[in-house]
C-alpha positions, -999 to +999 in steps of 0.1 A: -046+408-039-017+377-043-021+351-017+011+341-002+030+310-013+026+278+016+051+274+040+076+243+032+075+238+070+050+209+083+051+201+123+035+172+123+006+167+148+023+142+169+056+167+172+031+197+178+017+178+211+049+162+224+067+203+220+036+221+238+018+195+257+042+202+291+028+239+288-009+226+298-017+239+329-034+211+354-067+221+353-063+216+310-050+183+312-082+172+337-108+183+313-126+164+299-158+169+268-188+147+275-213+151+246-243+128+238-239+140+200-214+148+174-218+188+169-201+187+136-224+162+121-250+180+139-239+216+120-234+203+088-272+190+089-286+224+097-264+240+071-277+218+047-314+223+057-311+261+058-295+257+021-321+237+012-288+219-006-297+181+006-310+162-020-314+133-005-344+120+018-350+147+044-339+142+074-364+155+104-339+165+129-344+158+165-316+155+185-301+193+193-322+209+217-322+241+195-352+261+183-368+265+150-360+296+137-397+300+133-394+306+169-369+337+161-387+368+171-365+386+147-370+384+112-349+411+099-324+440+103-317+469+084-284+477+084-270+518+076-230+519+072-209+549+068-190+554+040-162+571+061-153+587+090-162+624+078-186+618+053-218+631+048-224+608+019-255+585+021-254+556+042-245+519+023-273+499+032-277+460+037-301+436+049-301+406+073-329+385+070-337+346+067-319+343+031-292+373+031-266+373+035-266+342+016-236+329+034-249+339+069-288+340+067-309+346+108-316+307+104-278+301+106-265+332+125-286+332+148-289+289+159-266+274+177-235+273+158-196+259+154-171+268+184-150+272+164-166+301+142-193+306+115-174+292+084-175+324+059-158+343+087-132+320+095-127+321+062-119+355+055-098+357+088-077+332+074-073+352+046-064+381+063-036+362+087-021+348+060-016+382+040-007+404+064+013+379+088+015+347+077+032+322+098+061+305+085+045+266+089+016+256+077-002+236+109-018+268+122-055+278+130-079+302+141-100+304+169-135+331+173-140+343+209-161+367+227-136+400+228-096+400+236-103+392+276-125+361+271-097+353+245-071+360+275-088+344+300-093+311+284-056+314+270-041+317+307-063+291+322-053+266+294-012+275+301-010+284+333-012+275+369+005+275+403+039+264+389+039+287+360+060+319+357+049+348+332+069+372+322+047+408+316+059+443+303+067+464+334+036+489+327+007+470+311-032+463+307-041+454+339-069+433+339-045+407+320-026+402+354-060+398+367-066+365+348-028+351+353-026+357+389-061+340+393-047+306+381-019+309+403+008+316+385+036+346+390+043+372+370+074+387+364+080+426+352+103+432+318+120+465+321+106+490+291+128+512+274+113+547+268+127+565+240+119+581+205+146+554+191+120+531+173+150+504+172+156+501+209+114+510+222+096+482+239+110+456+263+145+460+271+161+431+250+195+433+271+177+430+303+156+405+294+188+381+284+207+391+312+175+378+333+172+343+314+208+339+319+213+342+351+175+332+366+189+308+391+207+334+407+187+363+403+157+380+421+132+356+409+154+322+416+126+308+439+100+306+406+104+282+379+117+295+348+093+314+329+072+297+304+052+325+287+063+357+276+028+381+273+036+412+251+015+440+237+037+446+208+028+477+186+016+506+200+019+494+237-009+495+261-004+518+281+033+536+271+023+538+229+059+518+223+068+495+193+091+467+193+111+470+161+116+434+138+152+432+149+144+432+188+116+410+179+138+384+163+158+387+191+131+380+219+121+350+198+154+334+196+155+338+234+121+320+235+137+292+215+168+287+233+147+296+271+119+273+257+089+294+263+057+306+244+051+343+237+015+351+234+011+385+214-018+406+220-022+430+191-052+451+193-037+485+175-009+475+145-034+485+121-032+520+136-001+525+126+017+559+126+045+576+103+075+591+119+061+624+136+075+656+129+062+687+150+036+713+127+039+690+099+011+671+101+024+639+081+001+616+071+006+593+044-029+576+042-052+587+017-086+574-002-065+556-030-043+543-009-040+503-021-048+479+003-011+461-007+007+497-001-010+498+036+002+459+042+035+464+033+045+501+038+027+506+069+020+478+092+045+464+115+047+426+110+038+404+137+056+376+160+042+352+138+058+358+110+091+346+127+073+318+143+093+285+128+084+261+157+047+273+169+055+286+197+039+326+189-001+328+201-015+357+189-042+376+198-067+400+176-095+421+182-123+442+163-134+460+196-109+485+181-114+484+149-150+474+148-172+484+177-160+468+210-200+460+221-198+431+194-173+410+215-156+397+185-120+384+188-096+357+171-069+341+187-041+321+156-015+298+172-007+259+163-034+232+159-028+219+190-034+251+214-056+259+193-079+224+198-071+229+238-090+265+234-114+251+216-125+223+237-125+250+265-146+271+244-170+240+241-175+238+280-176+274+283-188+299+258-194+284+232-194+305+196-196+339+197-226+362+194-238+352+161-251+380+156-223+398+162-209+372+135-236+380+109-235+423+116-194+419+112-195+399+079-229+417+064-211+453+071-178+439+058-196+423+024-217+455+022-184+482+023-168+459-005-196+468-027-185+503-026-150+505-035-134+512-070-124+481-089-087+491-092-086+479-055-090+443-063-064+420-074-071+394-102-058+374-088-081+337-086-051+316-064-065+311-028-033+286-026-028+284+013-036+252+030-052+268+052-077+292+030-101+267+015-122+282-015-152+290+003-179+270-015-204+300-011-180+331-019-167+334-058-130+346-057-140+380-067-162+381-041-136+374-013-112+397-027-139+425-025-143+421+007-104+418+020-103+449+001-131+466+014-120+456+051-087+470+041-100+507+028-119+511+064-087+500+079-071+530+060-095+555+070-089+546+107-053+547+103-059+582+088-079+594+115-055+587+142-028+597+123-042+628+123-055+628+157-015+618+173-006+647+153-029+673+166-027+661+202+013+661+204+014+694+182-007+706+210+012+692+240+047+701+225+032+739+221+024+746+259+043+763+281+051+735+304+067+714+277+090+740+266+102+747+299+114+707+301+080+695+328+074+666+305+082+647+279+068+625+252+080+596+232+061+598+202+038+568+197+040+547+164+006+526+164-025+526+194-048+552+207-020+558+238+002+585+245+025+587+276+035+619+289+063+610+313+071+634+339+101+654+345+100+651+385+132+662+388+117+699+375+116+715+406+137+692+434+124+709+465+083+700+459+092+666+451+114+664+483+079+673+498+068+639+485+099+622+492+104+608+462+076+589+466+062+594+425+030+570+432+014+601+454+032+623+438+013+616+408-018+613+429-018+653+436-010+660+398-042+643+391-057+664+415-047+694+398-054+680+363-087+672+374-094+706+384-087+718+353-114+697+336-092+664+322-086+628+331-057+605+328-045+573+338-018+573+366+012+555+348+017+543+387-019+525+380-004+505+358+025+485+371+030+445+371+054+456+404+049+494+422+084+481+438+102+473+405+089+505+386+085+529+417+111+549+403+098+555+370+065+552+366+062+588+367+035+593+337+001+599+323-014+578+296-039+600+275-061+582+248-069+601+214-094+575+211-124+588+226-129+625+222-154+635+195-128+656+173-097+671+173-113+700+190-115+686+220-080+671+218-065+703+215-081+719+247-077+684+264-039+688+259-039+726+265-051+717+300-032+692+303+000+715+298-016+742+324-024+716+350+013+700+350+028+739+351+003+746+378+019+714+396+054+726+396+048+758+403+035+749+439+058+744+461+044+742+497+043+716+523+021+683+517+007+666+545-002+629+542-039+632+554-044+645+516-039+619+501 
């Protein structure tokens, strides 16, 4: 494993408040942290007890109101990994108890802990930010949180309120409008650009200049001019799309000269896809596949990367990655959103789920145990500013474990690889899609796939809907339904049903879920006989039937 070489760019502190402070929504500016002790001090302390490390006179602690972990009813837990995806190998086991892991024993995973993060895992996600998408200035940080929509929700109450424009892909997650609309705040829809072209996928770049330019004239003139630009940017939620580096570089420069932030929300670039190619079943991941090959042949870099002023949030997960009943997320942006978050998360939420902290980390440490030594660098540099040695971790160590996070990471990617393949192998085979009923833009990372409708198939049954593809795609559920599959209604999943009423006319299917490929094949088979069942009625629809 190298560790990248530091940034030569420093934003000083006082610059970092003066550029982003105006982005503050009012209810962040009028909060205010009353505390009748310093939590930092009051960590360090209990770290040092648990440790049994202070060598000086004991101090009898008494000002948290946090039980003894005497009081714990838990004293251990047995932990049983897999190996693999398909594996039938015996399970890797580990142990959480009151001394292991050493790093993260019950009596500190499971006390009251730092906001912020437990230290050996903000460790190692540091690592992994600054490897696989290192910003290019060195005052960033890292923030734990409670899943991607506690992350969201404390990001758009920080930034946003009623004076606040957004700007959101056209189709997207929905319960993110959810938490910008509740501030106050408007959001405005991006036109998407559906096509197998991996330059041109993802927000339409042309549009979105053409907007900026002429905002003061155009449709949304009575808002202020937007000052966030929310993006799911690799393997879209719900459409499956990519934004390529150059479109990226372009949105960015548009956030420069436009002066607003883009907050990325990335739950799927590690489930990254090769080019697919119908019957041919490419997949380039494999068990000795590097952990440096992956990173830099595979994944699509991030926002951040470009990010020279700090003005890039991004968002990660585990839920996908991991096990989404964890609630494990991490947000990076600059030190000073990420103190604002922080000082919410103090108020609010506090750390996350220590025990979700300490099953993360213990699985993580336990995988690296089981991986071939070629797979680890030599390297001994942890030279980033931001990746202190970790004073309980030996560099070997910590490279095992990027590593072994890595392999897992490969495996997944594998399995969906191989999962896309099958399901669109099976889609392009039915009869509808040969005879031109849908369509599908391949996806290159996620667990999505859109299959747009051609609703110009057979003109005279959507005259019986007159044109109207939001019920239109109401009976078509109907009918898929019928046939023993559910989708979500593309319709479902508009910022604006008036700006994308025209072409919301798709289905987004997950190969997420199902328990094999099995079921993905007779999932799409139906899905291919419900759709040619839909064109071929053509009869009069009355309105009561919907």
């Amino acid at each position: 494993m190298s560790y990248p070489t530091p940034s030569p760019i420093v934003i000083s502190e006082e610059k970092l408040q003066s550029q982003y402070s105006h982005f503050l929504s009012k209810r962040c500016k009028n909060r205010k942290l009353y505390s009748f002790w310093d939590p930092a001090d009051l960590s360090a302390k209990r770290n040092d007890r648990a440790s049994n490390s202070d060598k000086s006179v004991p101090v009898i602690e008494l000002t948290g109101g946090m039980p003894n972990e005497i009081f714990f009813p838990i004293r251990s837990i047995e932990l049983n990994i897999n190996r693999g995806i398909h594996t039938t190998s015996p399970f890797i086991n580990a142990r959480i108890d009151n001394k292991l892991p050493r790093e993260l024993p019950i009596p500190i995973s499971f006390q009251y802990s730092q906001t912020q993060g437990l230290a050996p895992i903000l460790d190692f996600l540091k690592l992994i930010v600054a490897n696989c998408n290192n910003p290019p200035y060195q005052n960033w940080d890292l923030l734990l949180a409670n899943g991607s929509s506690d992350s969201m929700f404390k990001l758009f109450d920080t930034l946003t309120d009623e004076t606040t424009t957004v700007l959101v892909e056209e189709f997207t997650f929905s319960p993110v409008l959810s938490n910008i609309t509740a501030t106050g705040a408007s959001c405005v829809p991006l036109q998407l650009n559906f096509t197998s072209n991996p330059s041109n996928q993802g927000i339409n770049v042309t549009y979105l200049q053409h907007l900026l330019e002429n905002w003061q004239s155009g449709p949304y003139k009575h808002l202020n001019r937007p000052s966030i630009l929310y993006t799911i940017s690799t393997g879209q939620n719900p459409t499956g799309l990519t934004i390529s580096m150059e479109n990226r570089a372009r949105i960015y420069k548009l956030a420069q000269k436009y002066n607003f932030l883009i907050v990325e929300d990335d739950p799927y670039s590690y489930m990254s896809y090769p080019t697919y190619v119908k019957g041919k079943n490419i997949n380039p991941y494999h068990s000795r596949m590097s952990t440096q090959e992956f990173i830099q042949s595979h994944l699509v870099k991030s926002f951040i990367t470009l990010d020279t002023d700090g003005r890039v949030i991004r968002l990660e997960t585990f839920s996908k990655l991991f096990a989404p009943g964890l609630r494990l997320s991490f947000i990076v942006a600059n030190n000073f959103i990420i103190k604002q978050l922080f000082d919410y998360s103090e108020i609010t939420t506090k750390a996350p789920s220590g025990a979700s902290q300490a099953l993360f980390y213990s699985t993580v440490k336990a995988m690296s145990e089981h991986i071939p030594n070629n797979y680890c660098s030599t390297s001994t540099s942890l030279a980033h500013p931001n990746i202190p040695l970790p004073s309980d971790l030996s560099h070997g160590e910590l490279n095992k474990m990027y590593n072994g996070w890595f392999q897992w990471l490969v495996r997944l990617a594998q399995e969906y690889t191989s999962r896309r393949n099958v399901t669109l192998d099976t889609l392009t085979n039915t009869t509808a899609y040969k005879l031109g009923m849908f369509y599908i833009t391949p996806p290159s990372a996620g667990m999505f796939i859109s299959i747009k409708i051609n609703s110009s198939y057979n003109n005279k049954l959507i005259d019986e809907f007159n044109n109207d593809i939001p019920t239109l795609l109401s009976h078509l559920n109907k009918i898929l339904i019928q046939n023993g599959v559910k989708l979500v209604l593309g319709s479902n999943m508009c910022v604006s049903k008036e700006f994308s009423k025209n072409h919301c006319d798709f289905l987004r299917m997950t190969i997420a879920y199902s328990k094999d490929e099995n079921e993905l094949i007779e999932a799409s088979k139906r899905i291919g006989y419900g759709i040619e069942q839909f064109f071929n009625t053509s009869r009069n629809i009355s309105n009561k039937e919907f």
